[in-house]
PAKOL-364685 format. One record per residue (C-alpha): residue number from 1; x, y, z; residue in one letter. Coordinates in steps of 0.5 Angstrom, whole numbers, plus 2048, in hexadecimal, padded with zeros to 3 digits. Last residue first. Layout:
<sites>
<site><n>NUM</n><c1>X</c1><c2>Y</c2><c3>Z</c3><res>A</res></site>
...
</sites>
This chain:
<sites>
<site><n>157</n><c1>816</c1><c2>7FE</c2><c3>7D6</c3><res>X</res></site>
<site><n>156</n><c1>818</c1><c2>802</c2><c3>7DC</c3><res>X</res></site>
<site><n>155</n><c1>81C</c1><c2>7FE</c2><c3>7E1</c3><res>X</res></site>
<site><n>154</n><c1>818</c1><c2>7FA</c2><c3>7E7</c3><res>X</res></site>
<site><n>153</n><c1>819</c1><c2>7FC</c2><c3>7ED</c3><res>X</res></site>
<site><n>152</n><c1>816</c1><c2>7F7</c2><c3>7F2</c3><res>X</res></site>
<site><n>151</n><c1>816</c1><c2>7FA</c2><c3>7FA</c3><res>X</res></site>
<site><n>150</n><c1>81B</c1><c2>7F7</c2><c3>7FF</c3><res>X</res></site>
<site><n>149</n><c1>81C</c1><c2>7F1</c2><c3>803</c3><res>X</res></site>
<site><n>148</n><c1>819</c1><c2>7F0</c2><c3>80A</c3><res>X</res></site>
<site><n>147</n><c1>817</c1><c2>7E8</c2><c3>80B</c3><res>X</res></site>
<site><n>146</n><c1>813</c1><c2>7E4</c2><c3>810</c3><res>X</res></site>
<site><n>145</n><c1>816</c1><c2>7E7</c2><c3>816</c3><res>X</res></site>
<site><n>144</n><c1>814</c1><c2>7E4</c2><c3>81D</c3><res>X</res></site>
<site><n>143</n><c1>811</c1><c2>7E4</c2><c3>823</c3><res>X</res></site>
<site><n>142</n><c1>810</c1><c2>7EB</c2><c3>823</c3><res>X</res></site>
<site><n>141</n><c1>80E</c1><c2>7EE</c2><c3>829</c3><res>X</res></site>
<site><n>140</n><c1>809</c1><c2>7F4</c2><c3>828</c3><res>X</res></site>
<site><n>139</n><c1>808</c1><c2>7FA</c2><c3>82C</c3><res>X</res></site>
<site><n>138</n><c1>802</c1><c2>7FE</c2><c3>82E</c3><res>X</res></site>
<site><n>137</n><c1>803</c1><c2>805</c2><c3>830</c3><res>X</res></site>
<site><n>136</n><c1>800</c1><c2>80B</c2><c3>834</c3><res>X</res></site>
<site><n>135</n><c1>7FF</c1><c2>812</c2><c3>834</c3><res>X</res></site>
<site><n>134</n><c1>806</c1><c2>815</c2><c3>831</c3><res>X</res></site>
<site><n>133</n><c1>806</c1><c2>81C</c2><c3>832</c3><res>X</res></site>
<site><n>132</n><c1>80B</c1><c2>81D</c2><c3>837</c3><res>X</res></site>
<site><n>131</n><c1>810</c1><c2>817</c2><c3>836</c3><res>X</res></site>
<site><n>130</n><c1>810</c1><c2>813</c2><c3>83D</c3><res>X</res></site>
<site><n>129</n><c1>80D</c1><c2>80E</c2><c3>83B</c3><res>X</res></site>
<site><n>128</n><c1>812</c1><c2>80C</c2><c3>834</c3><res>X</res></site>
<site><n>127</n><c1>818</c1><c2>80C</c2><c3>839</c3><res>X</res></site>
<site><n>126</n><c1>816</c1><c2>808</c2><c3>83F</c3><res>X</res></site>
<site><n>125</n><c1>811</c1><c2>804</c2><c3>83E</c3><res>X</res></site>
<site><n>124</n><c1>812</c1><c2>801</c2><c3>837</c3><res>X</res></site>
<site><n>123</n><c1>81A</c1><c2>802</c2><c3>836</c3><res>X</res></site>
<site><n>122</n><c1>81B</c1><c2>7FF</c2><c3>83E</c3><res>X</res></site>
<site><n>121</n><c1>816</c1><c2>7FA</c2><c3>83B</c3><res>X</res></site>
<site><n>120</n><c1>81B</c1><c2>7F8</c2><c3>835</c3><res>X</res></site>
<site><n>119</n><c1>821</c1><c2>7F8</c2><c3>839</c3><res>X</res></site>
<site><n>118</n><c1>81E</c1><c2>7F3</c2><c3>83E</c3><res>X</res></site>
<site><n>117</n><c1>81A</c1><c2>7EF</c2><c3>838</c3><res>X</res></site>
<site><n>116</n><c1>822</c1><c2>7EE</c2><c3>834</c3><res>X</res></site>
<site><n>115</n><c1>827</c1><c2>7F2</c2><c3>830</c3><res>X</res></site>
<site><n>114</n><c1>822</c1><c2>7F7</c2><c3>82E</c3><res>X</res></site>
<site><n>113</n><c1>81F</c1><c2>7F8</c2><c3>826</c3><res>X</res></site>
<site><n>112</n><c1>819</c1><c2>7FD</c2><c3>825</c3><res>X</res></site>
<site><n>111</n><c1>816</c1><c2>800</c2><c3>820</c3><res>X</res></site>
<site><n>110</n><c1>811</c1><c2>805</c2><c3>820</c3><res>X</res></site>
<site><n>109</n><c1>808</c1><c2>806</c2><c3>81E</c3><res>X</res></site>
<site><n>108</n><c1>806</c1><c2>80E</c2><c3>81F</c3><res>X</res></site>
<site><n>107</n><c1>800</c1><c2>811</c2><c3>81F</c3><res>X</res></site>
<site><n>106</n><c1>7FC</c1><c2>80A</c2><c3>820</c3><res>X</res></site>
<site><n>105</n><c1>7F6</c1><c2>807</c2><c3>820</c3><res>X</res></site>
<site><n>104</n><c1>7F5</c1><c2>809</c2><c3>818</c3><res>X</res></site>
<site><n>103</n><c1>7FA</c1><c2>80E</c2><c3>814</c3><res>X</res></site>
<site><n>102</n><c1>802</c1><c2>80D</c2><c3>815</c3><res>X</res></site>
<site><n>101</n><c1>808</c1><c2>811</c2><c3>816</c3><res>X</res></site>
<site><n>100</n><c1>80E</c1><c2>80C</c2><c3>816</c3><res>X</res></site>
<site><n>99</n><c1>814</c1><c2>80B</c2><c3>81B</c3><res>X</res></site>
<site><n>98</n><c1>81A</c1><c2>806</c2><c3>81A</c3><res>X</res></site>
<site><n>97</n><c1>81F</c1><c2>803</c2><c3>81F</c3><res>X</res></site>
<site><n>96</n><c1>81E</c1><c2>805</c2><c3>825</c3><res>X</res></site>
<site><n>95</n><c1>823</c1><c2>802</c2><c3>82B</c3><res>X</res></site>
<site><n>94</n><c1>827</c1><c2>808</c2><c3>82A</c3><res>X</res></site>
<site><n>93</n><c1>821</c1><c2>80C</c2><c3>82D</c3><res>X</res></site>
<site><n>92</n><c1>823</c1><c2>814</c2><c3>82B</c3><res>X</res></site>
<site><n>91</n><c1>81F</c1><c2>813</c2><c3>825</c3><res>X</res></site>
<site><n>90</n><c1>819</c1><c2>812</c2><c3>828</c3><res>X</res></site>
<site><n>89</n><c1>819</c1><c2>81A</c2><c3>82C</c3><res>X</res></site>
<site><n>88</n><c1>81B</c1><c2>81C</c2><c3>825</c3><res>X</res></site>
<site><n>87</n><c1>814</c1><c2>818</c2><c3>822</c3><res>X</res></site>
<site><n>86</n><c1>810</c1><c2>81B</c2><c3>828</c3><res>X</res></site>
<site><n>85</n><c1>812</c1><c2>822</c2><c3>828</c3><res>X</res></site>
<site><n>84</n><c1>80F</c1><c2>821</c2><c3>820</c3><res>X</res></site>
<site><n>83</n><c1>809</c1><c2>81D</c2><c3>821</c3><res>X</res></site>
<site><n>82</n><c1>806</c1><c2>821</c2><c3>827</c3><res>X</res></site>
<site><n>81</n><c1>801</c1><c2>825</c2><c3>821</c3><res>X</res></site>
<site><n>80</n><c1>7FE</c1><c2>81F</c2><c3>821</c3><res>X</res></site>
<site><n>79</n><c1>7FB</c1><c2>81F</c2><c3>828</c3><res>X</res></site>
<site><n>78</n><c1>7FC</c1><c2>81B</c2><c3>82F</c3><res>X</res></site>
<site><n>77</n><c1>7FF</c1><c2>816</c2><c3>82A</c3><res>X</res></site>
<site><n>76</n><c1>7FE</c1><c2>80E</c2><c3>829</c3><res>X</res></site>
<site><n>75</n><c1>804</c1><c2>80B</c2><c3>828</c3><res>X</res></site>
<site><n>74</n><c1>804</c1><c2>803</c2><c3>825</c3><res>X</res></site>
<site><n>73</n><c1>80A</c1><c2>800</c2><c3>826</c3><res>X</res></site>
<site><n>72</n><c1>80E</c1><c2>7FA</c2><c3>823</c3><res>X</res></site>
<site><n>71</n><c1>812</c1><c2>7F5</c2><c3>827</c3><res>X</res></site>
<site><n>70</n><c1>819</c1><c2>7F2</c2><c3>825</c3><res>X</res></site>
<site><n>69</n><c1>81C</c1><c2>7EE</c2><c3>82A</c3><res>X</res></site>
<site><n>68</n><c1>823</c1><c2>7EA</c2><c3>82A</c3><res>X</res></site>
<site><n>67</n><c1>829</c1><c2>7EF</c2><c3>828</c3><res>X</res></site>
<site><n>66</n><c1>82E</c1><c2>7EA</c2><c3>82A</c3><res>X</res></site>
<site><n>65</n><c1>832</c1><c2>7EB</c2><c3>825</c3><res>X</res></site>
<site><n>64</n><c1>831</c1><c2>7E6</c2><c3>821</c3><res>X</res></site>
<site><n>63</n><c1>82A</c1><c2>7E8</c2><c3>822</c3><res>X</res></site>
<site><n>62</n><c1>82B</c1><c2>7EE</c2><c3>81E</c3><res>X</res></site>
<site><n>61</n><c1>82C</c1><c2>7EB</c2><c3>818</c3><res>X</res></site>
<site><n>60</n><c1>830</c1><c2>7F0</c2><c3>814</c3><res>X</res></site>
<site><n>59</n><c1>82E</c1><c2>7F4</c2><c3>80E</c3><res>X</res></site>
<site><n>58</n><c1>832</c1><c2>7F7</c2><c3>80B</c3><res>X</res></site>
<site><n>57</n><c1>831</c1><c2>7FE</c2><c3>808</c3><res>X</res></site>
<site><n>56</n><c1>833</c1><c2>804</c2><c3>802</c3><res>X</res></site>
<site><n>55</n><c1>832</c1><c2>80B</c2><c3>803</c3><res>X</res></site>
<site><n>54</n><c1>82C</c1><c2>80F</c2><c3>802</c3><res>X</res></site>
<site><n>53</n><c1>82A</c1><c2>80D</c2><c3>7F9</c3><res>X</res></site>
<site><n>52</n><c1>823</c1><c2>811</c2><c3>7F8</c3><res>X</res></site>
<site><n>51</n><c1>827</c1><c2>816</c2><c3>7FA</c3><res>X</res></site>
<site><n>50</n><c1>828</c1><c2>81A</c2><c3>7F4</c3><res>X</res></site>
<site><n>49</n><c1>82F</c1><c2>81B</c2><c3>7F7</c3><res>X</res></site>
<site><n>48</n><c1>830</c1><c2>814</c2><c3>7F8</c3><res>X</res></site>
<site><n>47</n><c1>82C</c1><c2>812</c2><c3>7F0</c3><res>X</res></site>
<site><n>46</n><c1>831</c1><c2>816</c2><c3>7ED</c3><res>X</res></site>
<site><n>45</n><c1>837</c1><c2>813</c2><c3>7F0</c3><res>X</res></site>
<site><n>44</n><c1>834</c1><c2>80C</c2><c3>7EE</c3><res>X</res></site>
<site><n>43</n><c1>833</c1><c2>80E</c2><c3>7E8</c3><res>X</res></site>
<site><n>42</n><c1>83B</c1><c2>811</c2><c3>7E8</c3><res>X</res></site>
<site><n>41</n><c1>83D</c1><c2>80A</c2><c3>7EB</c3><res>X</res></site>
<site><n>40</n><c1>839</c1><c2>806</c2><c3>7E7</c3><res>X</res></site>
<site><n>39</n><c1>83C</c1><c2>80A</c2><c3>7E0</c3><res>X</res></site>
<site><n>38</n><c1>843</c1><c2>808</c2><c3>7E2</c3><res>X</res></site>
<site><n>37</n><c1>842</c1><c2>802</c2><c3>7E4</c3><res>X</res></site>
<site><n>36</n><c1>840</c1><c2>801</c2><c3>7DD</c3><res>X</res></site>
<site><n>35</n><c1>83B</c1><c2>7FF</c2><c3>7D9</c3><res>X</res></site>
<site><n>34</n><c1>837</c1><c2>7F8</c2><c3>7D8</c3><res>X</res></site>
<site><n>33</n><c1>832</c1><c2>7F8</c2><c3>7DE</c3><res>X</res></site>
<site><n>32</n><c1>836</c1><c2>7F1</c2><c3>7E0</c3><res>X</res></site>
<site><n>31</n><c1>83C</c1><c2>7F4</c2><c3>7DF</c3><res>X</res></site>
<site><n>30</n><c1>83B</c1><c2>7FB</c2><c3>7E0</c3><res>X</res></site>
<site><n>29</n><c1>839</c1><c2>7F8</c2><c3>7E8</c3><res>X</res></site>
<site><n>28</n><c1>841</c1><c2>7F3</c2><c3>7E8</c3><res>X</res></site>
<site><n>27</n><c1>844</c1><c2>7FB</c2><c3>7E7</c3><res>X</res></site>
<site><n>26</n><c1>83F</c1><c2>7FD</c2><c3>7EC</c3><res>X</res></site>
<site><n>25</n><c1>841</c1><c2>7F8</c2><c3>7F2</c3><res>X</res></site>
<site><n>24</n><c1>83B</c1><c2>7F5</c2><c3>7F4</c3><res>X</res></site>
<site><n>23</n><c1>839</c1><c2>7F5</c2><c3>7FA</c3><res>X</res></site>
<site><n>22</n><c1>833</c1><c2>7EF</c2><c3>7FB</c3><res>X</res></site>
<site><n>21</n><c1>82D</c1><c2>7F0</c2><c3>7F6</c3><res>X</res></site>
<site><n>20</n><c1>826</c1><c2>7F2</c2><c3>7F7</c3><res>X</res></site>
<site><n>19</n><c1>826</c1><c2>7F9</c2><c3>7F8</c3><res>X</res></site>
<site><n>18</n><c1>82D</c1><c2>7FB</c2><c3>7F5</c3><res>X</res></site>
<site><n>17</n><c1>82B</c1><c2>7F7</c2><c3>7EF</c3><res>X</res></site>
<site><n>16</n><c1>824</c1><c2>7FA</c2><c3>7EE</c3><res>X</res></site>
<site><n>15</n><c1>827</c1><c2>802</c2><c3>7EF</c3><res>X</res></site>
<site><n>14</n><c1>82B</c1><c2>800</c2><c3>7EA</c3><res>X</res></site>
<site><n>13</n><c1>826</c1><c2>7FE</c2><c3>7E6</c3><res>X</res></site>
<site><n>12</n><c1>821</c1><c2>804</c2><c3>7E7</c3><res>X</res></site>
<site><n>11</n><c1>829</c1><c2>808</c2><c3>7E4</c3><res>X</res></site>
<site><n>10</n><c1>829</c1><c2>803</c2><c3>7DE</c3><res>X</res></site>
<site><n>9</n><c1>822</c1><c2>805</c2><c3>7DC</c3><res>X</res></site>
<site><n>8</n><c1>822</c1><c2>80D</c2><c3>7DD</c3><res>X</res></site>
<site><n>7</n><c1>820</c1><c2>811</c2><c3>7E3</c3><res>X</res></site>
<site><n>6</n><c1>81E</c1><c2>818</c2><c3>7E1</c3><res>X</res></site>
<site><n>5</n><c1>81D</c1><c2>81A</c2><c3>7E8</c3><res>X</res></site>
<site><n>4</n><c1>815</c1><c2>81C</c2><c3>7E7</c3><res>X</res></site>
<site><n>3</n><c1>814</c1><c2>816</c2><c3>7E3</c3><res>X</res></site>
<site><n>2</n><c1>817</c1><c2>810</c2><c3>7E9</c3><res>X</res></site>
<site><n>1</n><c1>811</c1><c2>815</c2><c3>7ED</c3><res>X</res></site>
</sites>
C-alpha cells in the first residue's frame, strides 16, 4: 500500500513519531528528523488529505473519569446482509466506542465503555436488543487492560 501512495522514508518516519511520540511540536519534530518545521507541516498536510493521517488524539484515562467498565461483544445477525442498518443503528448508542465486521462466531465484534454495571445492562438489554436484525449477543467484561499501543512503522531502508 506504502507503494501505491508513493510515500518516501521520511514521510514513514513521521507517521512513526506521531504514533509513538507525545505532541510533538513540528519545529522540535524537523529537528529530530532533521528538516524543517517546515517540511513536517507540508508532510504532514500530505499525508491528512491522503487520509493515512485522520486528525490528531489524546488519550485519556477513562477511568479517571469514572468510566469504569469496558465490555466487548460478540453480535451474531439474523443474515449478513443486515450489516450495514445494524452498524447505523450501532453508531447511535453513545456508549459504543468501536465496531468491527468480523469472520468466525461472530458477524460483528464492538466496544463498549459505560460509567458503571447499571449503564452497561441499560446498553446491553435495552438498546443492542431491540435493534431489528441483531439475533443475540455474548458480552465480555474486561478486567483489565494489558496495554493498547499502535502498529510498528518502520521507515524504508
Amino acid at each position: 500500500m506504502a507503494a501505491k501512495l508513493n510515500l518516501d522514508k521520511l514521510d514513514l518516519q513521521i507517521i512513526h513519531e506521531m504514533l509513538h511520540g507525545e505532541d510533538i511540536p513540528y519545529a522540535e519534530l524537523g529537528k529530530k528528523l532533521f528538516v524543517s518545521g517546515g517540511t513536517i507541516h507540508v508532510r504532514i498536510k500530505k499525508l491528512e488529505e491522503l487520509g493515512i493521517v485522520k486528525g490528531k488524539r489524546i488519550t485519556v484515562d477513562l477511568k479517571q473519569l469514572g468510566y469504569d467498565i469496558s465490555a466487548f461483544v460478540g453480535i451474531y445477525l439474523e443474515k449478513s446482509s443486515l450489516y450495514d442498518t445494524v452498524a447505523k443503528d450501532l453508531e447511535k448508542i453513545p456508549q459504543i466506542v468501536r465496531l468491527n465486521y468480523t469472520t468466525g462466531n461472530y458477524s460483528m465484534f464492538i466496544e463498549i465503555v459505560c460509567k458503571d454495571i447499571n449503564e452497561l445492562r441499560t446498553v446491553l438489554h435495552d438498546d443492542l436488543q431491540n435493534i431489528k436484525g441483531i439475533e443475540r449477543t455474548e458480552t465480555f467484561i474486561s478486567l483489565d487492560e494489558g496495554f493498547n499501543r499502535n502498529v510498528l512503522i518502520a521507515a524504508k531502508e
